[in-house]
N, CA, C and O atoms as a GROMACS GRO file, in nm:
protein
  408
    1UNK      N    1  -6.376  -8.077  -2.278
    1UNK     CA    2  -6.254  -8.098  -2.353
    1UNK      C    3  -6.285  -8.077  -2.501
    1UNK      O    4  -6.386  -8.141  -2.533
    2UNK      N    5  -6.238  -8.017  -2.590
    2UNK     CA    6  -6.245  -7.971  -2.721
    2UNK      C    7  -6.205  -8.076  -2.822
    2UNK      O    8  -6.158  -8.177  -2.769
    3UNK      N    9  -6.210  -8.077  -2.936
    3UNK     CA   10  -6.104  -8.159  -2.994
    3UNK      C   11  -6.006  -8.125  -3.029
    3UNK      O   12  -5.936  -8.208  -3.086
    4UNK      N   13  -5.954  -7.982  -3.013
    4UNK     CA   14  -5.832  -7.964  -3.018
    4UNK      C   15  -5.708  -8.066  -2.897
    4UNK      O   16  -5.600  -8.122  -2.912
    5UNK      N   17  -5.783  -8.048  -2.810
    5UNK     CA   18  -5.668  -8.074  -2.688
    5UNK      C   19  -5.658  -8.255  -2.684
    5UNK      O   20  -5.590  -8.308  -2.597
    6UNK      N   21  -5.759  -8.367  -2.822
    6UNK     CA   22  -5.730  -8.486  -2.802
    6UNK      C   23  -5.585  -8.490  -2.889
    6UNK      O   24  -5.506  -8.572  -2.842
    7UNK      N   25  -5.540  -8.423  -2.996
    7UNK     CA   26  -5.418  -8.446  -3.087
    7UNK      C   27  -5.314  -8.345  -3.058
    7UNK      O   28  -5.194  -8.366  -3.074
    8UNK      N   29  -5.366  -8.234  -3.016
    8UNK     CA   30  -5.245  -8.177  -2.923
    8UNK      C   31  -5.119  -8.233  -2.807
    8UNK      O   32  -5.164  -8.271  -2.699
    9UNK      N   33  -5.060  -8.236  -2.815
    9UNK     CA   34  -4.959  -8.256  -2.707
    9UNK      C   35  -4.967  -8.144  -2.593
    9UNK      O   36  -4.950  -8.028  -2.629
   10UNK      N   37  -4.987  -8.166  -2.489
   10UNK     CA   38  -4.996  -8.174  -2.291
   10UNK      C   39  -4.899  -8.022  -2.324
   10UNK      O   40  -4.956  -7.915  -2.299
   11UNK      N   41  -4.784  -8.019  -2.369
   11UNK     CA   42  -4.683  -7.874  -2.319
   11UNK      C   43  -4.660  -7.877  -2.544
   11UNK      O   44  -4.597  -7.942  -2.626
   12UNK      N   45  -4.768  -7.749  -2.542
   12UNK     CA   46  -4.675  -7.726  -2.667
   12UNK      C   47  -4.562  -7.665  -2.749
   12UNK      O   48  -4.570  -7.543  -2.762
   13UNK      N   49  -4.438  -7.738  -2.818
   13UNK     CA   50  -4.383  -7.658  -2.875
   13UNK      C   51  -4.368  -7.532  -2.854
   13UNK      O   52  -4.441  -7.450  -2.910
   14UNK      N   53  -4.259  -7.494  -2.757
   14UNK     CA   54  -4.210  -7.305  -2.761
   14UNK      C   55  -4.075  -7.279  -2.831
   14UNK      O   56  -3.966  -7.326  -2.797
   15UNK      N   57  -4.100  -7.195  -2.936
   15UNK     CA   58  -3.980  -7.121  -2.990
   15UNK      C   59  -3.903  -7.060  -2.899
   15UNK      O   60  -3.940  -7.000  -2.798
   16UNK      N   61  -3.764  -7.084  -2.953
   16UNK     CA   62  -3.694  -7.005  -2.857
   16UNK      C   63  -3.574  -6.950  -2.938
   16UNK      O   64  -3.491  -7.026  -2.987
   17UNK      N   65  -3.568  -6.823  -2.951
   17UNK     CA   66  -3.512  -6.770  -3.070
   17UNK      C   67  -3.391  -6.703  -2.921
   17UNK      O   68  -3.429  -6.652  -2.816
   18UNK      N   69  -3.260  -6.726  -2.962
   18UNK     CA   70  -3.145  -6.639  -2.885
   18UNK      C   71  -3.098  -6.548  -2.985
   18UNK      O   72  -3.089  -6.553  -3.108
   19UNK      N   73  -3.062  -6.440  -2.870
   19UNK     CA   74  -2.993  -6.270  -2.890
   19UNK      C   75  -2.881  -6.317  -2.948
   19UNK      O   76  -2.824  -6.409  -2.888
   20UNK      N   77  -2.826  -6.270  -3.069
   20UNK     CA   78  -2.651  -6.312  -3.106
   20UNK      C   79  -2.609  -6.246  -2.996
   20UNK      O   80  -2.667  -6.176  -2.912
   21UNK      N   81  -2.479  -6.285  -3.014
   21UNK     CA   82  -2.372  -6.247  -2.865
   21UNK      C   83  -2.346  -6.097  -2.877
   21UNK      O   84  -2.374  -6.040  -2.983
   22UNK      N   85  -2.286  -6.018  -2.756
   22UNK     CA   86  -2.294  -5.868  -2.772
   22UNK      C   87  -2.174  -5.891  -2.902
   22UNK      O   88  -2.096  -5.983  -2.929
   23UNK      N   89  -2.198  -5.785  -2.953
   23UNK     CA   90  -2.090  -5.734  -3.070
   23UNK      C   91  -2.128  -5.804  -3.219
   23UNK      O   92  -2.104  -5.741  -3.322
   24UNK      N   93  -2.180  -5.918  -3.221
   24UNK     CA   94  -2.212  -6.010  -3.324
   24UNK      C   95  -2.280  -5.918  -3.454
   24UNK      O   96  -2.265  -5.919  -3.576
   25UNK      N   97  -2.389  -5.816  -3.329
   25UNK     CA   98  -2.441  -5.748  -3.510
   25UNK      C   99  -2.377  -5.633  -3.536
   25UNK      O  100  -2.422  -5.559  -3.624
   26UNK      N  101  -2.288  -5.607  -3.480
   26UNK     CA  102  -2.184  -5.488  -3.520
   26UNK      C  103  -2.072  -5.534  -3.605
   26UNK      O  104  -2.018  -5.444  -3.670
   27UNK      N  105  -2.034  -5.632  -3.617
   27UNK     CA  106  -1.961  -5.715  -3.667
   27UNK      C  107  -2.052  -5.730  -3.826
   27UNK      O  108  -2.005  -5.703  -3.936
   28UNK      N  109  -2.136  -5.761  -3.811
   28UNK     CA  110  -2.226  -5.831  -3.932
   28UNK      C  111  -2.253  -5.693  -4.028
   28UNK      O  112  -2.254  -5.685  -4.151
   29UNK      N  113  -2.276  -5.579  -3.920
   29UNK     CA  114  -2.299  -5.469  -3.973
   29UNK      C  115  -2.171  -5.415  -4.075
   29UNK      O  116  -2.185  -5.376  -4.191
   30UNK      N  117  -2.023  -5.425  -3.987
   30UNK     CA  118  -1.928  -5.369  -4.063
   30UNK      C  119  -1.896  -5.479  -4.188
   30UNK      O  120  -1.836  -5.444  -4.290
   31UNK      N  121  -1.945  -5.614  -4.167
   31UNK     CA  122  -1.937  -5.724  -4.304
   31UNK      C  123  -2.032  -5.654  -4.451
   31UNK      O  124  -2.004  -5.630  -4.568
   32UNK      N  125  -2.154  -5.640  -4.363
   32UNK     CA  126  -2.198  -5.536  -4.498
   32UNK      C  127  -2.203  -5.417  -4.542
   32UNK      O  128  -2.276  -5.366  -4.627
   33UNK      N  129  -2.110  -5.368  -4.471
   33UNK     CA  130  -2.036  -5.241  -4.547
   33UNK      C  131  -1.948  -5.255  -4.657
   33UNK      O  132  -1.947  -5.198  -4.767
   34UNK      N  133  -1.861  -5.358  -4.599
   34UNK     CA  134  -1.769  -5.367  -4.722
   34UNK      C  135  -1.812  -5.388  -4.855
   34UNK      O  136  -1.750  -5.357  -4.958
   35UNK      N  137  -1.955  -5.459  -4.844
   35UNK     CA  138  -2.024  -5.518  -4.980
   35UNK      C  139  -2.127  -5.370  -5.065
   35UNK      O  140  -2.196  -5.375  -5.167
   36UNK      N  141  -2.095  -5.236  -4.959
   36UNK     CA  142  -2.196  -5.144  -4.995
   36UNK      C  143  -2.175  -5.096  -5.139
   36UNK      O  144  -2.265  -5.020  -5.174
   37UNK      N  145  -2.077  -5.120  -5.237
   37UNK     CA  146  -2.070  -5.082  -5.337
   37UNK      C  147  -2.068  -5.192  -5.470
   37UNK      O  148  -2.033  -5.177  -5.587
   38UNK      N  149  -2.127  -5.324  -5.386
   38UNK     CA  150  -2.139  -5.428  -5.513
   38UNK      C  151  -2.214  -5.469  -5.536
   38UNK      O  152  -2.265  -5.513  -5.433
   39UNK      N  153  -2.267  -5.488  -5.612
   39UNK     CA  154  -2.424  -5.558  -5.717
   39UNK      C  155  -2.391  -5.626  -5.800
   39UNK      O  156  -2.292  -5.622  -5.873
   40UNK      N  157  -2.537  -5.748  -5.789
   40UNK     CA  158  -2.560  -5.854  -5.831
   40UNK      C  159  -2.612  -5.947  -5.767
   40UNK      O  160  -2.648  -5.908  -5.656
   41UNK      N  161  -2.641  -6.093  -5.794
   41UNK     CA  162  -2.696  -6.182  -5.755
   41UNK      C  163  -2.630  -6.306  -5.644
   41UNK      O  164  -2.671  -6.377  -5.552
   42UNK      N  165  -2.512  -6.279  -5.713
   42UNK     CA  166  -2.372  -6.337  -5.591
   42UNK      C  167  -2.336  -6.263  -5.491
   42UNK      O  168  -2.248  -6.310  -5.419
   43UNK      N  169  -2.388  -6.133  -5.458
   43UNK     CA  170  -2.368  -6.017  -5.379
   43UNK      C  171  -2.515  -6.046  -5.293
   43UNK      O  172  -2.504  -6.058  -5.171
   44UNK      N  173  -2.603  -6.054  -5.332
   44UNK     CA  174  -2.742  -6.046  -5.270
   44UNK      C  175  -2.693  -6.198  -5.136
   44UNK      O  176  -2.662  -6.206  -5.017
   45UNK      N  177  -2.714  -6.296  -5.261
   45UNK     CA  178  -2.659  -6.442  -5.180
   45UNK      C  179  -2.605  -6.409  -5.037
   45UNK      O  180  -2.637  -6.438  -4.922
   46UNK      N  181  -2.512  -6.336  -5.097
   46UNK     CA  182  -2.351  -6.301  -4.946
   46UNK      C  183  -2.415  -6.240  -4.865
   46UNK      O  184  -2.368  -6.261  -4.753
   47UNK      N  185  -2.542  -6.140  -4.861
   47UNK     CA  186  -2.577  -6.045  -4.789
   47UNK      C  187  -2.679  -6.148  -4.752
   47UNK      O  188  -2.697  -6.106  -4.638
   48UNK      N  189  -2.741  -6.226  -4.760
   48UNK     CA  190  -2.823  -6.275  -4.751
   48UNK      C  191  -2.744  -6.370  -4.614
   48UNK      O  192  -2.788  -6.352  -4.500
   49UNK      N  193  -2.656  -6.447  -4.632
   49UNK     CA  194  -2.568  -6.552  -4.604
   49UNK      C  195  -2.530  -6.457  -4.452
   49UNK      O  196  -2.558  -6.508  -4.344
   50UNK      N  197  -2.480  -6.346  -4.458
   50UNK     CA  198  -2.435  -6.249  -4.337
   50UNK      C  199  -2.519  -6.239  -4.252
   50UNK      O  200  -2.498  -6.261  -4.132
   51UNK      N  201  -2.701  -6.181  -4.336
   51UNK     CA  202  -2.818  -6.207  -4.254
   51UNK      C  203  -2.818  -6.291  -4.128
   51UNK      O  204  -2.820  -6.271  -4.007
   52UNK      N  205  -2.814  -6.394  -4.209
   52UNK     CA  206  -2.883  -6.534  -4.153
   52UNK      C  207  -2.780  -6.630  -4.018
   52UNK      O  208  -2.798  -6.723  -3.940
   53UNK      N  209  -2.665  -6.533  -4.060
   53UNK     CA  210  -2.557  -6.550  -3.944
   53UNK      C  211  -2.566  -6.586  -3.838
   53UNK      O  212  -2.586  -6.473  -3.793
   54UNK      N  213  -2.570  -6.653  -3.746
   54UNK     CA  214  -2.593  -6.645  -3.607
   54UNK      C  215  -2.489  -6.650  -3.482
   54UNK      O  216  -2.496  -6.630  -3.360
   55UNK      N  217  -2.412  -6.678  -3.554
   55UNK     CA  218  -2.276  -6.637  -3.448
   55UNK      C  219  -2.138  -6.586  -3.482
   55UNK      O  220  -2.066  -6.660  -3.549
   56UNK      N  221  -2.117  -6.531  -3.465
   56UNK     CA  222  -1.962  -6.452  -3.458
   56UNK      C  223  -1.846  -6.575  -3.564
   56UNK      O  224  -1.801  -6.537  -3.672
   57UNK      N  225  -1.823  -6.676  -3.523
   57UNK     CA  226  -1.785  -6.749  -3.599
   57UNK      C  227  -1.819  -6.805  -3.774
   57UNK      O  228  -1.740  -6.824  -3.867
   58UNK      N  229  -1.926  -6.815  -3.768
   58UNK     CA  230  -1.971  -6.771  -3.880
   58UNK      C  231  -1.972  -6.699  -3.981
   58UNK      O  232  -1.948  -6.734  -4.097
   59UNK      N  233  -2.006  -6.575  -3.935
   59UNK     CA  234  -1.947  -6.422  -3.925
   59UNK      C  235  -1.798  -6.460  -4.016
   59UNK      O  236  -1.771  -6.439  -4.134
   60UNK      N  237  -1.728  -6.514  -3.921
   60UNK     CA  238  -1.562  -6.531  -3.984
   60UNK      C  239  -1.564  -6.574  -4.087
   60UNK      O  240  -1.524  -6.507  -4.182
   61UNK      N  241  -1.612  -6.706  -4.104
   61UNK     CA  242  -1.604  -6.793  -4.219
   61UNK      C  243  -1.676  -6.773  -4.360
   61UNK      O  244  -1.664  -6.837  -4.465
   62UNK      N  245  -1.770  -6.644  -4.323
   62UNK     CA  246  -1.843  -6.584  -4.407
   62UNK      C  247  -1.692  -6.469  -4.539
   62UNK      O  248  -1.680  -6.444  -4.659
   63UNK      N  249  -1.634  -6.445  -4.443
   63UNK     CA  250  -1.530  -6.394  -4.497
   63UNK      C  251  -1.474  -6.402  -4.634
   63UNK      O  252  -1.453  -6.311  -4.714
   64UNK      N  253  -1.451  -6.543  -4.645
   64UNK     CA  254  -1.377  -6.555  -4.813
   64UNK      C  255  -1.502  -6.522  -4.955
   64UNK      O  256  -1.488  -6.487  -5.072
   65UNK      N  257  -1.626  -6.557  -4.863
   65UNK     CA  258  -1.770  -6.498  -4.959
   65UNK      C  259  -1.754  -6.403  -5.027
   65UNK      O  260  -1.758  -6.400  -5.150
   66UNK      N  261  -1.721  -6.258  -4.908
   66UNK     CA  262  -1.725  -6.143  -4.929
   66UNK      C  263  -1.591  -6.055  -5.010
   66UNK      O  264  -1.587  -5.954  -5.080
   67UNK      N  265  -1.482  -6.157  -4.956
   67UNK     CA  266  -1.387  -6.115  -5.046
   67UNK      C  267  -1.357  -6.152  -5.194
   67UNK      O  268  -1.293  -6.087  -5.277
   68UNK      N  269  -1.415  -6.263  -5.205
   68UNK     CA  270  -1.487  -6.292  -5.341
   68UNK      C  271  -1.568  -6.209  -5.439
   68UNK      O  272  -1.542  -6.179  -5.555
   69UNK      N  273  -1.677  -6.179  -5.361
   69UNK     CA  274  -1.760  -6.048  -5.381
   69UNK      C  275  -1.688  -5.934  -5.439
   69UNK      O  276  -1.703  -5.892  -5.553
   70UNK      N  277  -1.586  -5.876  -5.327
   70UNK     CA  278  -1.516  -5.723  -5.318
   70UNK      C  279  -1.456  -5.756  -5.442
   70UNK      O  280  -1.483  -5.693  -5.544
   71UNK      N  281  -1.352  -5.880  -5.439
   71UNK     CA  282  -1.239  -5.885  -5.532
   71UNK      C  283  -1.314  -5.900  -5.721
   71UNK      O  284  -1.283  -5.845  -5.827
   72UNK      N  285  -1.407  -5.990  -5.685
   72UNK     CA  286  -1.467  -5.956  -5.890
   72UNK      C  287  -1.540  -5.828  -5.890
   72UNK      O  288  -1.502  -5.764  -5.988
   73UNK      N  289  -1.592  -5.789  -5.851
   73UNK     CA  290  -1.645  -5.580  -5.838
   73UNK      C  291  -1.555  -5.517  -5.866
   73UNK      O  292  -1.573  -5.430  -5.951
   74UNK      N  293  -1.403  -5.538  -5.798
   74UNK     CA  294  -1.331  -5.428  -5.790
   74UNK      C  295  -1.179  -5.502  -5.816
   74UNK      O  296  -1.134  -5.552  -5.919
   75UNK      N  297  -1.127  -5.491  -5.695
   75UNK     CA  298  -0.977  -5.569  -5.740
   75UNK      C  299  -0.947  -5.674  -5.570
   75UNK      O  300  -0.993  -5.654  -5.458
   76UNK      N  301  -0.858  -5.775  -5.617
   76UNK     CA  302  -0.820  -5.828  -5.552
   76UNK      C  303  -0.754  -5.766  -5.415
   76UNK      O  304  -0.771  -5.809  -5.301
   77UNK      N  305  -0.659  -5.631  -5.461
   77UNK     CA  306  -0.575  -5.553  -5.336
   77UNK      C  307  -0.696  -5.473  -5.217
   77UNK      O  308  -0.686  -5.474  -5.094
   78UNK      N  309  -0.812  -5.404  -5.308
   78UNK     CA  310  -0.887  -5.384  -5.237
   78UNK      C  311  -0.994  -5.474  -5.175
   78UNK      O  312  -1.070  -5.408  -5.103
   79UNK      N  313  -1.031  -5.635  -5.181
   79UNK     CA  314  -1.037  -5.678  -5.115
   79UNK      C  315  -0.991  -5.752  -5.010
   79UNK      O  316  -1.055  -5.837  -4.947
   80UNK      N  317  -0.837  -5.706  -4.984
   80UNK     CA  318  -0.742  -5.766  -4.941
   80UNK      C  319  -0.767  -5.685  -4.805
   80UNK      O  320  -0.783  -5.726  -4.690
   81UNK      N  321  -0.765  -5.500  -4.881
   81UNK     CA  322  -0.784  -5.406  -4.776
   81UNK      C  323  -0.901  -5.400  -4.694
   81UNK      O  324  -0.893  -5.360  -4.578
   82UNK      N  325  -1.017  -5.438  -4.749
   82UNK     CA  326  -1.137  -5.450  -4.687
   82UNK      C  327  -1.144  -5.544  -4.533
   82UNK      O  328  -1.166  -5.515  -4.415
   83UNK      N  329  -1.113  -5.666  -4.609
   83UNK     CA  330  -1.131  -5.784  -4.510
   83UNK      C  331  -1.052  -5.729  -4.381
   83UNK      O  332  -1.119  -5.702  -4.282
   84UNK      N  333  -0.918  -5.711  -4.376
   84UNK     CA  334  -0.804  -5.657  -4.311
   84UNK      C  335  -0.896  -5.571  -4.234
   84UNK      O  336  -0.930  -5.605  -4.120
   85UNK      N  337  -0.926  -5.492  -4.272
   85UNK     CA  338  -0.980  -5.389  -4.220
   85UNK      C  339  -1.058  -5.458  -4.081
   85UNK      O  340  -1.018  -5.427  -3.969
   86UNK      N  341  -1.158  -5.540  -4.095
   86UNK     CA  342  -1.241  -5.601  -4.023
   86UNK      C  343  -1.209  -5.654  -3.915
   86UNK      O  344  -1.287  -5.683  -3.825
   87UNK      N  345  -1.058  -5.676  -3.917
   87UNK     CA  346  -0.994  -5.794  -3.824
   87UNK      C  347  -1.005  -5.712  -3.655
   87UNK      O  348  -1.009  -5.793  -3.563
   88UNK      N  349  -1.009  -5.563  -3.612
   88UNK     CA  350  -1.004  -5.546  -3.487
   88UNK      C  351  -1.224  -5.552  -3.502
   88UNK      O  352  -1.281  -5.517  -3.399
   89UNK      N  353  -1.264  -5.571  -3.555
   89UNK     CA  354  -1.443  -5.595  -3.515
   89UNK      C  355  -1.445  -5.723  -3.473
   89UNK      O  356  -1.520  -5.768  -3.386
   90UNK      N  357  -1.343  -5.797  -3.547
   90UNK     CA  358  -1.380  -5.950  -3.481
   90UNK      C  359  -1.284  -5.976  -3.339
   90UNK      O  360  -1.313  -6.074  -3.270
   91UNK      N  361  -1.151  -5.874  -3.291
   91UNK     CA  362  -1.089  -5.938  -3.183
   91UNK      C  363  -1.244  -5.871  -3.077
   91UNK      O  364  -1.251  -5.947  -2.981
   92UNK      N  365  -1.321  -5.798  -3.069
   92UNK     CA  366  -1.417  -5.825  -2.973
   92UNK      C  367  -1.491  -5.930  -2.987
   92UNK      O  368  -1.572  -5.960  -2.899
   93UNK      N  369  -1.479  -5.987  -3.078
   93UNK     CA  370  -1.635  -6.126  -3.033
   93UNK      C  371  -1.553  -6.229  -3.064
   93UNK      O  372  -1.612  -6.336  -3.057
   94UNK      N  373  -1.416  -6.238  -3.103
   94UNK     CA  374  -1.322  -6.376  -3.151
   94UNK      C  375  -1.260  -6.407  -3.000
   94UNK      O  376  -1.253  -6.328  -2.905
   95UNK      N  377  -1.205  -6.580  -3.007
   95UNK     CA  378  -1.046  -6.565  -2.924
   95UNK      C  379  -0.943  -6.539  -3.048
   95UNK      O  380  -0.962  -6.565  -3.167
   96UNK      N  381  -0.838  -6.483  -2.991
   96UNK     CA  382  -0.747  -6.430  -3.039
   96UNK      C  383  -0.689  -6.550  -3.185
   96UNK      O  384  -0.664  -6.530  -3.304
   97UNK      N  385  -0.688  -6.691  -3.088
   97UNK     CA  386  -0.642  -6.805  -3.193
   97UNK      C  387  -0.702  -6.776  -3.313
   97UNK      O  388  -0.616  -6.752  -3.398
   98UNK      N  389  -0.838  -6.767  -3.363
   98UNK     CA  390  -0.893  -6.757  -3.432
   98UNK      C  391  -0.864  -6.645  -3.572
   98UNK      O  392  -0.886  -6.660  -3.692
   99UNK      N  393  -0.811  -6.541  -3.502
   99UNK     CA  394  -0.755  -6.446  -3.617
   99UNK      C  395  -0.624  -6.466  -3.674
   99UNK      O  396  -0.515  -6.479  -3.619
  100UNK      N  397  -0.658  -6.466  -3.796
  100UNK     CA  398  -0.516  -6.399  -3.895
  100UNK      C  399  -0.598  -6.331  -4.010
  100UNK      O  400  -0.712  -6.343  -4.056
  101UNK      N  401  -0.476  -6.246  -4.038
  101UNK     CA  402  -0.511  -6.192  -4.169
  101UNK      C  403  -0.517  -6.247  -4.309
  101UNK      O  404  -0.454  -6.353  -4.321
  102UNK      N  405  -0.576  -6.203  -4.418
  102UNK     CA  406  -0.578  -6.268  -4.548
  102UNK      C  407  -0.417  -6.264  -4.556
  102UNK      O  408  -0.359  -6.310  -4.654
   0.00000   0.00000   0.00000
């Protein structure tokens, strides 16, 4: 017996990292498109924030971030159009309740 195995625990610790759901990174993918023409440090954050996403819902709520983002870069109407845009990427991974538009 070693001395590893006296302070070890019998079954150790297994990571268990899950697949986002089908569609989740296609979704995440078309979230950072919309951001492909903005820079800065509040832009990095958001992209960062989309990253780290892990579910479709999320994903959603990540939303007002990015239109935040779009809208000081550019204008409010075109982040109006952006987000909008997004809404049939999320009826594949949303229930329906869940959507409305800006």
């Amino acid at each position: 017996m070693s001395a590893w195995s006296t302070w070890l625990p019998s079954s150790p610790f297994e990571w268990q990292f899950r697949a986002p759901a089908a569609g989740v990174d296609a979704v995440r993918q078309q979230l950072l498109s919309v951001l492909e023409d903005c820079e800065g440090f509040d832009v990095d954050r958001v992209r960062w924030r989309l990253h780290t996403a892990e579910c479709a819902e999320e994903l959603w709520l990540l939303r007002d971030a990015v239109f935040q983002a779009v809208s000081t870069q550019h204008c409010q109407a075109q982040a109006v159009q952006r987000i909008n845009a997004l809404v049939p990427f999320f009826r594949q991974v949303l229930p329906a309740r869940l959507l409305t538009q800006v």
